[in-house]
N, CA, C and O atoms as a printed pandas DataFrame, in Angstrom:
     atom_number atom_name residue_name chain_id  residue_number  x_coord  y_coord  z_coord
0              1         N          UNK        A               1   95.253  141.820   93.831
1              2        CA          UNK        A               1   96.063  140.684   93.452
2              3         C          UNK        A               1   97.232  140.506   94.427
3              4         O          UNK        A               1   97.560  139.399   94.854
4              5         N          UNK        A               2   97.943  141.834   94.811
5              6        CA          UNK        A               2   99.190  141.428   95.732
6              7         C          UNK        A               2   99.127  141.241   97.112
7              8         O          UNK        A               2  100.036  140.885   97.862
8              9         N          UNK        A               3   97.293  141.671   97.536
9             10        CA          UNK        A               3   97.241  141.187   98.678
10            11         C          UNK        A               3   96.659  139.377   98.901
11            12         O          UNK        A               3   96.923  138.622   99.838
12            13         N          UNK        A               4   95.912  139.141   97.812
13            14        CA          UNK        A               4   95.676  137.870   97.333
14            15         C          UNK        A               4   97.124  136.736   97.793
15            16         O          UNK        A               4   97.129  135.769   98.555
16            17         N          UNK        A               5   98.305  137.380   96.931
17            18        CA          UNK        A               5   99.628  136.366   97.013
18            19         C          UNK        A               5   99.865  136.676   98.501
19            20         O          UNK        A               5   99.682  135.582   99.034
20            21         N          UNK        A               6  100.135  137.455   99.351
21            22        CA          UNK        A               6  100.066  137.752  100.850
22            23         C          UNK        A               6   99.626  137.137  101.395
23            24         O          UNK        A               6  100.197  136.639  102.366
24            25         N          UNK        A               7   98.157  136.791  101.007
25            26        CA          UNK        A               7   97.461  135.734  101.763
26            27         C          UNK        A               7   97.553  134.522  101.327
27            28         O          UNK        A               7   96.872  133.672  101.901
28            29         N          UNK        A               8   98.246  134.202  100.422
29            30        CA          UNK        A               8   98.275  132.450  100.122
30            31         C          UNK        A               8  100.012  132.643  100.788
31            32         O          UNK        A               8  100.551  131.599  101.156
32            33         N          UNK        A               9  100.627  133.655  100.885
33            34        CA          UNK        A               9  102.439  132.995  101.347
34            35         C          UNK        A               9  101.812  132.805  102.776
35            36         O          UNK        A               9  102.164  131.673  103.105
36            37         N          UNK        A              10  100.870  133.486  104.043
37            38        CA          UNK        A              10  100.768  133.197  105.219
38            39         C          UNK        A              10  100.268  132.009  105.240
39            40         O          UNK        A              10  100.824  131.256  106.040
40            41         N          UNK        A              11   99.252  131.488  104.531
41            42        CA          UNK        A              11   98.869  130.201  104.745
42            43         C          UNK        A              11   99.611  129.375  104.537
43            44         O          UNK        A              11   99.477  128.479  105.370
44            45         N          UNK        A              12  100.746  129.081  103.481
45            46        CA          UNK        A              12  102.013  128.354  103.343
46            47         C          UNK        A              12  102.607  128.628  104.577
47            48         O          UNK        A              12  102.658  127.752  105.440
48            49         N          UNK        A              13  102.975  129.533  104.723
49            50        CA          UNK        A              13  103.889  129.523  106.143
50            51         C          UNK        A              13  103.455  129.095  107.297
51            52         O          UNK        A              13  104.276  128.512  108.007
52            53         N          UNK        A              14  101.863  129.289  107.864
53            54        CA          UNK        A              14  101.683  128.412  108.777
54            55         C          UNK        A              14  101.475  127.221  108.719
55            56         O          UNK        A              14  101.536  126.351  109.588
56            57         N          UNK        A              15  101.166  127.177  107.434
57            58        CA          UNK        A              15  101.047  125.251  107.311
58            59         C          UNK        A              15  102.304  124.953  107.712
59            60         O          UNK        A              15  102.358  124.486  108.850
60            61         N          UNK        A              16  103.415  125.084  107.094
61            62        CA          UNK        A              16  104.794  124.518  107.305
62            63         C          UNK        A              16  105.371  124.456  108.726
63            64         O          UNK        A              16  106.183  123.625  109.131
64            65         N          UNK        A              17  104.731  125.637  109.538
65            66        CA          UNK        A              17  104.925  125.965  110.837
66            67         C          UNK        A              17  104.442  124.532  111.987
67            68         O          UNK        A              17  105.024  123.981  112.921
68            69         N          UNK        A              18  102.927  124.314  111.241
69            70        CA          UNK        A              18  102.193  123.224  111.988
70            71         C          UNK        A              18  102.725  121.585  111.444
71            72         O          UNK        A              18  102.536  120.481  111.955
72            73         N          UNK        A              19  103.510  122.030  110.100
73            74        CA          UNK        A              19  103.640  120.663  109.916
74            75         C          UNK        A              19  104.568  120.206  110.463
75            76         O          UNK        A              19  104.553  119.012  110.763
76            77         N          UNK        A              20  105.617  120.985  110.748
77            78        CA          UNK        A              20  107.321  120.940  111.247
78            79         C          UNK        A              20  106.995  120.319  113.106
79            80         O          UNK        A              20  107.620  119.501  113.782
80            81         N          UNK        A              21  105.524  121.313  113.482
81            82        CA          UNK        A              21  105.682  120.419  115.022
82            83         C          UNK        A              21  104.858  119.095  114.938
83            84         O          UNK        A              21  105.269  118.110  115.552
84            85         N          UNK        A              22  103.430  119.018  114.021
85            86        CA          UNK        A              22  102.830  118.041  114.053
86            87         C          UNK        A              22  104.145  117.020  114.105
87            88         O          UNK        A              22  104.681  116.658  115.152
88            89         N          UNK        A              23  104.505  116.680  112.945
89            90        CA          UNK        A              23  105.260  115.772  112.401
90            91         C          UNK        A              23  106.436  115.096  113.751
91            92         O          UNK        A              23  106.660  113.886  113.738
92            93         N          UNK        A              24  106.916  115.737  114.533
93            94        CA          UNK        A              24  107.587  115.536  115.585
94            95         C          UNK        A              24  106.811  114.363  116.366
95            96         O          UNK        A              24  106.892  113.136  116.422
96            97         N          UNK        A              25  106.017  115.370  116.941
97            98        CA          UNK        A              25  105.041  114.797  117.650
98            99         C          UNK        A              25  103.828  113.619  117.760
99           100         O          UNK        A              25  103.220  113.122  118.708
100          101         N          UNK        A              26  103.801  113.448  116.413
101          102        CA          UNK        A              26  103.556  112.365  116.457
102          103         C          UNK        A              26  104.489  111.059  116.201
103          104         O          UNK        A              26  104.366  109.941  116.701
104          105         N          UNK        A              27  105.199  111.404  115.521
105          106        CA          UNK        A              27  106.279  110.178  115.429
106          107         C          UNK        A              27  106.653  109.978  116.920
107          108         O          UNK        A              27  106.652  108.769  117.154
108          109         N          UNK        A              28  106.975  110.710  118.023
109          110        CA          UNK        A              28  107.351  110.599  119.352
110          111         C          UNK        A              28  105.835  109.727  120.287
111          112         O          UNK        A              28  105.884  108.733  121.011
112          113         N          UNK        A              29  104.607  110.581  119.892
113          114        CA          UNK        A              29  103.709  109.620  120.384
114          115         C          UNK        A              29  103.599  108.477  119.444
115          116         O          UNK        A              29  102.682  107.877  120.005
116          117         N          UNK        A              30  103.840  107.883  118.590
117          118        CA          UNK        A              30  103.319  106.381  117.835
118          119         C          UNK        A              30  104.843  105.340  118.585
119          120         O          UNK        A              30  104.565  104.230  119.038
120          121         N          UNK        A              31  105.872  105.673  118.622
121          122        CA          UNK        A              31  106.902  105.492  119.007
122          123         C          UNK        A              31  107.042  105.165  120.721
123          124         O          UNK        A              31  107.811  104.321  121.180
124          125         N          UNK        A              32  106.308  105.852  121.371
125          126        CA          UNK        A              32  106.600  106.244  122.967
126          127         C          UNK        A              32  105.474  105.485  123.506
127          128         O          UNK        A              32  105.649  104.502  124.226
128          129         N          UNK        A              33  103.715  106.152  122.996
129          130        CA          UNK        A              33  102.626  105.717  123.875
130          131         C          UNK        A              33  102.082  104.614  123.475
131          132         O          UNK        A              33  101.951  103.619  124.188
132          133         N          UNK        A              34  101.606  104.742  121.916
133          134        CA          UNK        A              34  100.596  103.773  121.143
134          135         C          UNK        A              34  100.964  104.096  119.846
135          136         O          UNK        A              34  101.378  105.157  119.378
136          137         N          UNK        A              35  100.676  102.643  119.161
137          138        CA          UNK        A              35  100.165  102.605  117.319
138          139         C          UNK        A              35   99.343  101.857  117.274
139          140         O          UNK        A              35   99.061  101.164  118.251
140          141         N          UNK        A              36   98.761  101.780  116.210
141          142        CA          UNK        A              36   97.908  100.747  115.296
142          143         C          UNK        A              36   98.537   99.691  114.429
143          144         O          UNK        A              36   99.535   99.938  113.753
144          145         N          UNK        A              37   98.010   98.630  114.448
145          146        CA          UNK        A              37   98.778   97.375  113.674
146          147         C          UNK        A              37   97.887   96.683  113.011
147          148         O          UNK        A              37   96.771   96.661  113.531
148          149         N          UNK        A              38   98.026   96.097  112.007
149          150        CA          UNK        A              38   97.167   94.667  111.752
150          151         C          UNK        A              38   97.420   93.348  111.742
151          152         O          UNK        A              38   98.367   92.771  111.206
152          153         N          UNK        A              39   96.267   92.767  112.541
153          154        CA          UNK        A              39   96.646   91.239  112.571
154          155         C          UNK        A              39   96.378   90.408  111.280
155          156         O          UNK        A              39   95.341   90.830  110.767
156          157         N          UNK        A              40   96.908   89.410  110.576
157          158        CA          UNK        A              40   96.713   88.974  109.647
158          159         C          UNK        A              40   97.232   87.555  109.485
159          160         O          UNK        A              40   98.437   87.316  109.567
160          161         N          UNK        A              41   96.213   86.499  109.227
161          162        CA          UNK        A              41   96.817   85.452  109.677
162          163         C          UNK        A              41   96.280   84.755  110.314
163          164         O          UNK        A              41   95.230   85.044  110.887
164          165         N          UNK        A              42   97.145   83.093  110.422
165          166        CA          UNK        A              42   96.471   81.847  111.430
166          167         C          UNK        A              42   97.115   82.178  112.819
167          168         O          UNK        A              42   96.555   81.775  113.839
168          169         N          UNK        A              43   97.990   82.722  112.871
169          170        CA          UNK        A              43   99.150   82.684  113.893
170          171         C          UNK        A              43   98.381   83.328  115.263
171          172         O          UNK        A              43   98.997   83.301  116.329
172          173         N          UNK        A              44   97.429   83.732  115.221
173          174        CA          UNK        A              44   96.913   84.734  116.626
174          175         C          UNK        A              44   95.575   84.457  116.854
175          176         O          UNK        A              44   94.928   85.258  117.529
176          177         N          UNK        A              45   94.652   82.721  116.076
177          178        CA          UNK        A              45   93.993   82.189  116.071
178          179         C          UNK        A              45   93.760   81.275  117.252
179          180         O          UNK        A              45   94.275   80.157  117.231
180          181         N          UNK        A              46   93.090   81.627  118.189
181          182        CA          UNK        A              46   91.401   81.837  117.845
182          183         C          UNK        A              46   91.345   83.230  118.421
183          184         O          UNK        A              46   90.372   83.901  118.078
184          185         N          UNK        A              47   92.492   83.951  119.489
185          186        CA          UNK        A              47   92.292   85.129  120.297
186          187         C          UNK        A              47   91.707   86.122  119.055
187          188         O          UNK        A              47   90.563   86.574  119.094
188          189         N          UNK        A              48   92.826   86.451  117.740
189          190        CA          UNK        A              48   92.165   87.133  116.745
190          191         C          UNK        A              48   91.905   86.309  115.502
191          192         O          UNK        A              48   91.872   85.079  115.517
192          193         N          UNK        A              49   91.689   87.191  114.229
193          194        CA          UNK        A              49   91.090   86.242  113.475
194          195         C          UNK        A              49   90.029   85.247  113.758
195          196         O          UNK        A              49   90.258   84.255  113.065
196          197         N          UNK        A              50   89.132   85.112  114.368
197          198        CA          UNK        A              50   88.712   83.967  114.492
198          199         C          UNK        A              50   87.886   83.185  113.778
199          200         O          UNK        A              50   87.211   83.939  113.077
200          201         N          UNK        A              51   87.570   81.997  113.580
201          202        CA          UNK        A              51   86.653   81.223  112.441
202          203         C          UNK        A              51   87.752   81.510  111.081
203          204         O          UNK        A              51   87.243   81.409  109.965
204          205         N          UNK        A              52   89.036   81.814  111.155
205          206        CA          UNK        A              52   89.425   81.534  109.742
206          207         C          UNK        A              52   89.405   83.104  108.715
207          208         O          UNK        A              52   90.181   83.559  107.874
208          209         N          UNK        A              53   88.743   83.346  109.015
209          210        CA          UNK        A              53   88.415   84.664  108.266
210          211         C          UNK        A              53   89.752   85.126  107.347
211          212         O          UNK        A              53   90.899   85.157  107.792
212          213         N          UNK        A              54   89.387   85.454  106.063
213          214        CA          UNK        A              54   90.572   85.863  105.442
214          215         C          UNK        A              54   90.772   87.924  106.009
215          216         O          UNK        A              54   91.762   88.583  105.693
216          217         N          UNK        A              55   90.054   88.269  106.508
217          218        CA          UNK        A              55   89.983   89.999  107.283
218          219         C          UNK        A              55   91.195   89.951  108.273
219          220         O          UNK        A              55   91.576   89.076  109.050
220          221         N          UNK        A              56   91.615   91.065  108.005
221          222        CA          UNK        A              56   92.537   91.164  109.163
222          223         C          UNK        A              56   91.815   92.062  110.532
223          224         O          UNK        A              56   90.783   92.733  110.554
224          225         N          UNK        A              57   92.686   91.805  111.484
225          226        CA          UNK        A              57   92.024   92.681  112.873
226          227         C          UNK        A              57   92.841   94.085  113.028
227          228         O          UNK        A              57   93.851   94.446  112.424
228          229         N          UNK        A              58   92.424   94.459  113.580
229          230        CA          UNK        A              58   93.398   95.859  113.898
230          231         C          UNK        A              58   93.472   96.616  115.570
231          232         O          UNK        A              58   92.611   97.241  116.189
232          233         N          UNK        A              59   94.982   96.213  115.961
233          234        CA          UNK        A              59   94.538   96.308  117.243
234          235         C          UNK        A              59   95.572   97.534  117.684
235          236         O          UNK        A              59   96.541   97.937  117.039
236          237         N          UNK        A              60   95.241   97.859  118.562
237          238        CA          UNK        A              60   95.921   99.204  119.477
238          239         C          UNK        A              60   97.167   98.163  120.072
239          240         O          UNK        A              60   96.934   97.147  120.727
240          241         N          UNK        A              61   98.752   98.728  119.635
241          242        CA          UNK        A              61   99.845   98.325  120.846
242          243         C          UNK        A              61  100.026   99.219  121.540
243          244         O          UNK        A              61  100.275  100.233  120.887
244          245         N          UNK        A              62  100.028   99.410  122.894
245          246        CA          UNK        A              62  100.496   99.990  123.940
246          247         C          UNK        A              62  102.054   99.590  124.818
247          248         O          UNK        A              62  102.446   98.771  125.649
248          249         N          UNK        A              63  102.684  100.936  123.890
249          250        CA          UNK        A              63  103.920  100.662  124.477
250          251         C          UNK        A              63  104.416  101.125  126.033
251          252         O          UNK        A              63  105.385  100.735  126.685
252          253         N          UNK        A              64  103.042  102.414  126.466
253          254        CA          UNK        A              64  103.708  102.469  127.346
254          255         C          UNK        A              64  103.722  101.566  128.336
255          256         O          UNK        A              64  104.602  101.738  129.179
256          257         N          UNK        A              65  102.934  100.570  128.492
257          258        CA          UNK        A              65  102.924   99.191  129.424
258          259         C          UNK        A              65  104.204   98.471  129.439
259          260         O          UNK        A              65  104.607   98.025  130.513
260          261         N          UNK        A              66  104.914   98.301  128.326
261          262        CA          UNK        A              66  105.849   97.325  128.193
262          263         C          UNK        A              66  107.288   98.234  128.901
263          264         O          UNK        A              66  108.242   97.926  129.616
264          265         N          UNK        A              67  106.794   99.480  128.239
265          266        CA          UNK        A              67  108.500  100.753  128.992
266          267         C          UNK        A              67  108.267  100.663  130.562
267          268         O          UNK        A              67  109.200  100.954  131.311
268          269         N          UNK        A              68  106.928  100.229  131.117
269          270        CA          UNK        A              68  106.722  100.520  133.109
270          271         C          UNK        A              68  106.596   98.965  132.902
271          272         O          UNK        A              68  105.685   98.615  133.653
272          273         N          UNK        A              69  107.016   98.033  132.329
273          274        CA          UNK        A              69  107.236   96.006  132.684
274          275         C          UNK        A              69  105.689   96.089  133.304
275          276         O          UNK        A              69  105.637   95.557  134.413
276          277         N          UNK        A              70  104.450   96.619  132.856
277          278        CA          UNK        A              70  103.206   96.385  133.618
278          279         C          UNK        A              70  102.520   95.116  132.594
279          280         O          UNK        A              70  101.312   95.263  132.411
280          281         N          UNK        A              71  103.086   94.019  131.981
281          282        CA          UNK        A              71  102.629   92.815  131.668
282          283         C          UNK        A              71  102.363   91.682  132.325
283          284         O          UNK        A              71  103.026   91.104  133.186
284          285         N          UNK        A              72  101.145   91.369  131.752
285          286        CA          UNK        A              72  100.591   90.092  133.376
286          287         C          UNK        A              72  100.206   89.042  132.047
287          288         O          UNK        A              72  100.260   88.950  130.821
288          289         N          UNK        A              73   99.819   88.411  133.171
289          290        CA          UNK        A              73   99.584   86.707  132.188
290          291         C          UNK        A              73   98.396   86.632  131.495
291          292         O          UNK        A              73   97.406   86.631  132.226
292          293         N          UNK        A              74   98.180   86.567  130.271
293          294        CA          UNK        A              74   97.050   86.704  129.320
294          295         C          UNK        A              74   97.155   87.964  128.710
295          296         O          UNK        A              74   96.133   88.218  128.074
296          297         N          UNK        A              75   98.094   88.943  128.656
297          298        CA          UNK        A              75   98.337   89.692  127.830
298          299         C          UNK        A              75   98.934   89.268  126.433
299          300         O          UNK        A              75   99.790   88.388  126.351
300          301         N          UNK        A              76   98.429   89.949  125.324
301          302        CA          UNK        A              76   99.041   89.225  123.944
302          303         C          UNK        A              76  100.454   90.425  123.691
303          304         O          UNK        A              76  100.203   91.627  123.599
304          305         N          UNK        A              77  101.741   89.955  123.612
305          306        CA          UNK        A              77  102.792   90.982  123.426
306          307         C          UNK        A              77  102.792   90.275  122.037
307          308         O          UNK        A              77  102.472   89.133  121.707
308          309         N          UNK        A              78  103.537   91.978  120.923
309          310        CA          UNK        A              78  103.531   91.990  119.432
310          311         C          UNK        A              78  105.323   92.357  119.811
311          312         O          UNK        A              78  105.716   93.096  120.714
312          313         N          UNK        A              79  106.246   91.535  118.746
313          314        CA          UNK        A              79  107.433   91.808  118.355
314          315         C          UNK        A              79  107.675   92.114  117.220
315          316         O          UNK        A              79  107.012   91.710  116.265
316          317         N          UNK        A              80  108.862   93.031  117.120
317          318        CA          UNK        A              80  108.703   93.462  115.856
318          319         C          UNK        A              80  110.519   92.721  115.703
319          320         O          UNK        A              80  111.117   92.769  114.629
């Protein structure tokens, strides 16, 4: 039994270990490189949505393009 509780406090502890860096790290990559968004709406019609569809799209933003100004003409930029 008391090696039982031994082995459930290490697994708590490394979870907490992995969650403390996961958690960093990704907020720094969704923030820095890329996220996910959804399009929803007439407003981005016909490029997304198209035909009307009540579905939304779901597209990759890439921030690191916009932090190196690498935007050219026919790129769709998202503001928040």
């Amino acid at each position: 039994m008391a090696q039982a509780q031994g082995l459930g406090k290490r697994y708590i502890k490394a979870f907490f270990k992995g969650f403390f860096v996961a958690v960093p790290v990704t907020v720094t990559f969704l923030d820095r490189v890329a996220c996910v968004a959804r399009v929803e709406g007439a407003s981005m019609q016909p490029s997304l949505n198209p035909g009307g569809r009540q579905e939304s799209d779901v597209v990759l933003l890439n921030h690191w393009s916009i932090r190196n100004y690498d935007v050219q003409r026919g790129d769709i930029v998202s503001l928040v």
